[in-house]
N, C-alpha and C positions, 0 to 999 in steps of 0.2 A: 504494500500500500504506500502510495506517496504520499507526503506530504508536504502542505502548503510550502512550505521555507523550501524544500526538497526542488519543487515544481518553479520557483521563481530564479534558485540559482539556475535550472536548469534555462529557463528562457534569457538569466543574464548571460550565460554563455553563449547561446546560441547569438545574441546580440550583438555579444565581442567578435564573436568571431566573421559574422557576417562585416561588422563596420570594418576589421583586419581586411578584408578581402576590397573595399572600397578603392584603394590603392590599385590593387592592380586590374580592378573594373575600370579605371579610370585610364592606365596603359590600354585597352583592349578598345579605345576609341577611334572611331574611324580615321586614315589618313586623311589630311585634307589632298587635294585634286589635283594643285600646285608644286605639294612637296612630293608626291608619288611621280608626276611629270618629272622633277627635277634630276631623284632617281632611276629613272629609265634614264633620261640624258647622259648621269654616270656611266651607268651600265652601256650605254653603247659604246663611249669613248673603251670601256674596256675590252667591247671588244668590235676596236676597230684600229687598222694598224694606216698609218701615213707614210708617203714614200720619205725613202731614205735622204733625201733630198732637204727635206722639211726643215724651218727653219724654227727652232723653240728657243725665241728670247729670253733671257734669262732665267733658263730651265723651265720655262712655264707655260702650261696650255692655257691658250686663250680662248673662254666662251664666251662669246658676244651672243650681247641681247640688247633690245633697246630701252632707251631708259625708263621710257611708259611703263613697260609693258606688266602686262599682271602677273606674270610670272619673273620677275625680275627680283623678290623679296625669295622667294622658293629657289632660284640659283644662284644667289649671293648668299647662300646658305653655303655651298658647295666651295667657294671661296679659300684659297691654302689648303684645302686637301691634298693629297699626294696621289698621283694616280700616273700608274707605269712608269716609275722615275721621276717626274714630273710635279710639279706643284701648278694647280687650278689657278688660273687668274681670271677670274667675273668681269668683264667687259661692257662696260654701257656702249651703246650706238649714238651718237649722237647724229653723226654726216656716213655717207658713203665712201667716204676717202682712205680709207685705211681696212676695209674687210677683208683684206689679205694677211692681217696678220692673226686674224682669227683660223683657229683650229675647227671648231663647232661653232656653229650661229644658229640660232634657235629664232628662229620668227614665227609671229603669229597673226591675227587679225589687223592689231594696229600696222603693220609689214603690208599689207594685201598693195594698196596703193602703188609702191615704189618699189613691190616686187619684184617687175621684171628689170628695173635698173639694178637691185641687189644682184640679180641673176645672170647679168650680164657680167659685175666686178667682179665675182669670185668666178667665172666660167673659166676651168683648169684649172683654177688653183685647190688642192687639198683641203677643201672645206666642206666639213660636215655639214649638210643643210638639214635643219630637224624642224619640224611646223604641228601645230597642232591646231593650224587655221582650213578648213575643208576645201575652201578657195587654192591657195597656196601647194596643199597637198598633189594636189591634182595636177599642179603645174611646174615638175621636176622637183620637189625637195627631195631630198635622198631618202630620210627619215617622214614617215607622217605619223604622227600621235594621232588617238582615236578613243572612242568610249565606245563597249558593246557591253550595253544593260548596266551593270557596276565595276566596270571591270574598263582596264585602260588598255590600249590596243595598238599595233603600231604594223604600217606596211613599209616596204623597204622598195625604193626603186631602181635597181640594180643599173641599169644603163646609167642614170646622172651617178652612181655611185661611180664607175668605171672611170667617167668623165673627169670627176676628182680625183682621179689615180687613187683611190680609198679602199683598201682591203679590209671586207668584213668577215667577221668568224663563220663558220657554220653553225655555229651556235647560238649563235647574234638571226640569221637567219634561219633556225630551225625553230624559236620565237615567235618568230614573224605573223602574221595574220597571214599576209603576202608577201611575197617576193617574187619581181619579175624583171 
């Protein structure tokens, strides 16, 4: 038989322990949309190789973005990491003058406009083009970021990949949604 005192420590426990668990309820929150895009972004520089040619100013990859952009708080996240030797440099866009010293360029919506003059400066040069504008996607980015249901998605355009002398993994492409 329980009793009263018996039944209340029992519900104190049961209290502790659930608020204990709030903590990591609270890790198990969804990624926001930005920092998961960012991550892919990583991940592909991981696995994508530039020709030997390539020039990495002082030691560091450059990802340009523009300064607007929405995701420009989610990739200056990424900022001095270290990745293949290398250390991340976050690049804002200001002008079209200089997207040859970018590694990866990530454009999006705010990009659609002045795309095809971006498309014209880096044409042969070893630049990752990543988009997660549906516009842009469609019209040579190497990379296209995508949502199907909750879930983040990416196709890969292998001819502009070529074009940038850019060797990607088959791992990098066995990911893929598409690859053509």
């Amino acid at each position: 038989m329980t009793t009263r005192a018996s039944r209340t420590r029992q519900l104190i426990a049961c209290g502790l322990t659930a608020a204990s668990m709030l903590p990591a309820m609270a890790i198990a929150q969804p990624v926001p949309e930005q920092d998961l895009k960012a991550a892919f972004v990583y991940n592909f520089v991981l696995f994508t190789d530039w020709p030997s040619d390539t020039t990495f100013e002082g030691n560091a990859l450059n990802i340009c973005i523009h300064a607007n952009s929405a995701m420009r708080p989610a990739m200056a996240a990424l900022n001095d990491r270290s990745i293949k030797g290398y250390r991340i440099a976050v690049r804002s866009l200001a002008t079209l003058d200089n997207l040859r010293i970018c590694h990866v360029l990530f454009v999006d919506s705010g990009d659609r406009e002045r795309w095809t003059q971006i498309r014209k400066a880096v044409d042969g040069a070893p630049v990752l083009t990543v988009s997660d504008d549906e516009e842009i996607r469609l019209d040579g980015s190497i990379i296209a970021l995508g949502a199907e249901g909750n879930r983040v998605v990416f196709d890969v355009d292998m001819r502009a990949a070529r074009l940038a002398r850019l060797g990607l993994s088959s791992k990098l492409l066995r990911l893929a949604r598409t690859a053509q």
